[in-house]
C-alpha positions, 0 to 999 in steps of 0.5 A: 500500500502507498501512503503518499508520494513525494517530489525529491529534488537535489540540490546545491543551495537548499534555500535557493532551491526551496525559494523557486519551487515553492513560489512557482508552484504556489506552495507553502514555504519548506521547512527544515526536516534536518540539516540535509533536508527540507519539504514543503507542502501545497497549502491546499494538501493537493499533490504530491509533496515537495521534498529538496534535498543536499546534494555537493555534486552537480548533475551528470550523466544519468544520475537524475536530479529529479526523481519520485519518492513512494511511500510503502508500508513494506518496502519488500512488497513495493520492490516485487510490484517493481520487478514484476512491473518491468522495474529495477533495483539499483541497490543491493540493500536498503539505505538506512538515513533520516529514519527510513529505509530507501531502496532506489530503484528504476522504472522500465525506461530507466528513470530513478525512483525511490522506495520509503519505508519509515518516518519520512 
């Protein structure tokens, strides 16, 4: 079961970025979760929430500075509907940070996602 999904956007200037997003899309101001991520919330409760997080790197490549997290009650069950889907994991466990566990997956055209289980 899915309990909410959110927008995670990397970024090098957490305030800079918060400050954009936020007034383009008519959100509330973010506010600090901790020191490496902040989130913000449409004032209506509509969509998904936005959640910007630390990064020091720049974007290359094929890593994606814009991806989906979803919010599972059991993260195994979540990764099977993945793979049964066409998805992928890209890693071999889950990362334990800010007290959940993400499991960073890709969808069947390789775009990122992320798998939550816990307080996000």
């Amino acid at each position: 079961m899915i309990n909410r999904i959110d927008v995670a956007i990397d970024c090098r200037d957490l305030a800079r970025m918060s400050q954009f997003w936020t007034a383009l899309l008519g959100y509330d101001h973010s506010e600090p979760m901790d020191d490496r991520y902040w989130a913000a919330t449409h004032p209506s409760g509509a969509g998904p929430r936005l959640v910007f997080q630390a990064v020091n790197d720049a974007p290359s490549g094929s890593k994606s500075p814009i991806h989906i997290d979803v919010h599972v009650n059991d993260i195994e069950d979540a990764l099977a509907t993945v793979i049964a889907s066409g998805g992928s994991r890209m890693d071999s466990a889950p990362i334990v940070e800010a007290g959940s566990a993400w499991l960073r997956c890709l969808d069947p055209e390789g775009n990122v996602l992320c798998l939550v289980q816990g307080a996000g």
